[in-house]
C-alpha positions as CSV (number, residue, x, y, z in Angstrom):
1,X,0.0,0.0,0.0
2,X,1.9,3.3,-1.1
3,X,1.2,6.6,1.3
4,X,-1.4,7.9,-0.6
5,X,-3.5,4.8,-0.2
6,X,-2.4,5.0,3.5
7,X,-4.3,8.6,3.3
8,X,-7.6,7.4,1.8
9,X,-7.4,4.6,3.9
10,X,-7.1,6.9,7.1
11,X,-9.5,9.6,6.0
12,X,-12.2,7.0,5.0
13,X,-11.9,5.1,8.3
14,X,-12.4,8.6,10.2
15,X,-15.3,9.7,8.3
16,X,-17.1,6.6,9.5
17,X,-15.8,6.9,12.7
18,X,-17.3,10.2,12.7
19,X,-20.3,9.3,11.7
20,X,-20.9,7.3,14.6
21,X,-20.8,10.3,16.7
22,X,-24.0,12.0,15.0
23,X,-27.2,13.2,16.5
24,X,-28.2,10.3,16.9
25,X,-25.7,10.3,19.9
26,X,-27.2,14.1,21.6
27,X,-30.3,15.3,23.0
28,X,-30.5,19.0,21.2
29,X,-26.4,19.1,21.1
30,X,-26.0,18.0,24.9
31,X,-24.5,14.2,24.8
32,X,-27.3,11.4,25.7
33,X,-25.1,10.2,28.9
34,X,-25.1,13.7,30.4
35,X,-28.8,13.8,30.9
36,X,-30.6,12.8,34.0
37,X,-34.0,11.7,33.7
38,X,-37.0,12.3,36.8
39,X,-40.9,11.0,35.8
40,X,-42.2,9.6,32.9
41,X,-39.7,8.7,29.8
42,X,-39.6,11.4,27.2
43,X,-40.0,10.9,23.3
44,X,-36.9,13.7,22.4
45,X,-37.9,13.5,19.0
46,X,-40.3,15.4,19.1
47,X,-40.2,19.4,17.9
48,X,-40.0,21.5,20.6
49,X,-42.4,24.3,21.8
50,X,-41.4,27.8,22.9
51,X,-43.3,29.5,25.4
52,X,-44.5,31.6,23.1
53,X,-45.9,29.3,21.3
54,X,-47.1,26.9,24.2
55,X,-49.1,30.4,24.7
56,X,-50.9,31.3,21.4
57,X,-51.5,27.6,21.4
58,X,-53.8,28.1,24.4
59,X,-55.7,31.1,23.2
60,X,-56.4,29.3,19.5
61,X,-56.6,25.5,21.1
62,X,-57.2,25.5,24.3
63,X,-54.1,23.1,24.8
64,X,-50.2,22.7,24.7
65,X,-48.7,20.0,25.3
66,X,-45.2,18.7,24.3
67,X,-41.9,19.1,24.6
68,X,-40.2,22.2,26.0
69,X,-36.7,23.5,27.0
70,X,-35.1,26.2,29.1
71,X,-32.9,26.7,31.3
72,X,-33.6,26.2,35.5
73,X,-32.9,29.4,37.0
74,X,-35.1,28.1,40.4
75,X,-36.3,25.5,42.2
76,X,-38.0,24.1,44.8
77,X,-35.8,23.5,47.9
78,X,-37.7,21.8,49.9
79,X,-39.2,18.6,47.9
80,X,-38.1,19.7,44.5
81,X,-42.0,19.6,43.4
82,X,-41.2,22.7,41.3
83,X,-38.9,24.9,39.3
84,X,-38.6,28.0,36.9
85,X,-37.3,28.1,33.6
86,X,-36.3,30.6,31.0
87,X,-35.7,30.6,27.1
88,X,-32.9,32.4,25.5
89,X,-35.1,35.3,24.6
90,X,-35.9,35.8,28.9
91,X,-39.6,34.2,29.2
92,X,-40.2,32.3,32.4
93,X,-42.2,29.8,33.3
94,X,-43.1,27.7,36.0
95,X,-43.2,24.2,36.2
96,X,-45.1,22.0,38.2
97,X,-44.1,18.3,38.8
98,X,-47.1,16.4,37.7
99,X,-49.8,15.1,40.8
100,X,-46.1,15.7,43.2
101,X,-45.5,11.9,40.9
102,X,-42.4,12.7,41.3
103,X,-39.3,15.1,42.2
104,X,-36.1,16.8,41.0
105,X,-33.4,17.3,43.1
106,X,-34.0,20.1,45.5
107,X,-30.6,22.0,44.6
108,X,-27.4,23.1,42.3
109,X,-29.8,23.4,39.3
110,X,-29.7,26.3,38.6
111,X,-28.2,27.3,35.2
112,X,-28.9,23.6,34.1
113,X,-30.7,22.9,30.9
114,X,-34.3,21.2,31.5
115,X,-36.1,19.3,28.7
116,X,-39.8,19.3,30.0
117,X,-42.8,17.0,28.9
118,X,-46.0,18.6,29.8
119,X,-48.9,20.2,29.7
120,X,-49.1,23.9,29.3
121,X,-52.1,26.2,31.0
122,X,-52.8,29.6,32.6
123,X,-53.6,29.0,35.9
124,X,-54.1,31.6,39.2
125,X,-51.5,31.8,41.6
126,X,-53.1,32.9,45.3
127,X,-51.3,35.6,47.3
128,X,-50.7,32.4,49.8
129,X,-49.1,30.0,46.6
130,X,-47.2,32.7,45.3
131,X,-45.6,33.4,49.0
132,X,-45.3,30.0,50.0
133,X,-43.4,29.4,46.8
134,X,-41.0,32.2,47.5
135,X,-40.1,30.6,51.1
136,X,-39.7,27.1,49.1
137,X,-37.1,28.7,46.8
138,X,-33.7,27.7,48.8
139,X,-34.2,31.1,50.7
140,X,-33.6,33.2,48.1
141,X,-36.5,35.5,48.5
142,X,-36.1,38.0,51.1
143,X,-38.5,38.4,53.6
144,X,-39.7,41.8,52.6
145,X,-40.7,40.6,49.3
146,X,-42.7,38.0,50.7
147,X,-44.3,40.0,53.0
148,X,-45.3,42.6,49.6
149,X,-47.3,39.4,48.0
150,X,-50.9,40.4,47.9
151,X,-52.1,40.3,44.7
152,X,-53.0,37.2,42.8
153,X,-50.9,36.3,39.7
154,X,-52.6,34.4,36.3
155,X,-49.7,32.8,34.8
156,X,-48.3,31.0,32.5
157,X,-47.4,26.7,34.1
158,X,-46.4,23.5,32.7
159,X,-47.3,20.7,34.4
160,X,-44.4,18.4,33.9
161,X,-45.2,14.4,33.4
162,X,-41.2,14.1,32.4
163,X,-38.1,15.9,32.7
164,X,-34.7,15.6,31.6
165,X,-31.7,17.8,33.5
166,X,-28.0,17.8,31.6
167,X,-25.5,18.0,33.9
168,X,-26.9,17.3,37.6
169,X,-23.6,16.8,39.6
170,X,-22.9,13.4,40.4
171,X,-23.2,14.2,44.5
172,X,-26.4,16.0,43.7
173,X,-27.6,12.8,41.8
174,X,-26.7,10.9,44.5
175,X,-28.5,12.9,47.3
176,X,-31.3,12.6,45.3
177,X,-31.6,8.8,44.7
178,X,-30.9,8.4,48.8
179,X,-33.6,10.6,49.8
């Protein structure tokens, strides 16, 4: 075999090995290992659903369900029964876990990605929810915000059946599982 047979050779050989590493082998970029999985099993295949569009689904349909993604910038620290997450362009939502079926780790999530199966509605947050959801947040909150809570909020929820996390630290994975 003379040296430019050697270089096909190679360059064929590393295209296939490349192709082994496809998308097949992510979940939206993030490798498949690096995902943590809490509830039911998720179909990733499935397009995605911004906010916004979980919203004028509701007003024209009267439901949204599906898959969603964004990024946990809270969560519940006391049961981990419920978190918030944002999209790149800033909108939040809340996310419920699904009949309290089942939980996420109650901290070091924030700034994690979160793949969420649910069901999207506008629902009424009390004046009592909204403040008991502020002292759930890892203390975070401070008590003078809390203590400003009187109005009732209509927002915008997901009630989560299935959720993937990438990333959860090992030890926080492990907490979890124990508890």
């Amino acid at each position: 075999m003379n040296f430019r047979s050697l270089q096909l050779f190679a360059a064929s050989c590393f295209c296939i090995l490349l192709s082994c590493f496809n998308e097949e082998d992510t979940i939206h970029g993030i490798p498949r290992d690096h995902w943590s999985s809490f509830g039911d099993s998720i179909d990733v295949n499935q397009p995605l659903i911004s906010m916004q569009e979980g919203k004028n689904r509701l007003a024209a349909y009267e439901d949204a369900s599906g898959l969603f993604l964004g990024e946990i910038i809270e969560s519940c620290g006391k049961l981990g029964c419920w978190m918030i997450v944002s999209e790149e362009n800033g909108d939040t939502v809340q996310v419920f876990m699904k009949q309290h079926e089942f939980f996420i780790p109650k901290d070091s999530l924030e700034g994690l990605t979160a793949l969420i199966q649910g069901r999207a509605h506008m629902d009424t947050l009390s004046a009592e929810l909204h403040k008991e959801l502020l002292l759930d947040s890892n203390g975070t909150e401070t008590s003078g915000k809390i203590q400003e809570m009187n109005d009732v909020l209509i927002q915008f929820i997901i009630e989560a059946s299935g959720i993937l996390i990438a990333d959860v630290p090992d030890g926080v994975l492990k907490k979890h599982q124990d508890s």
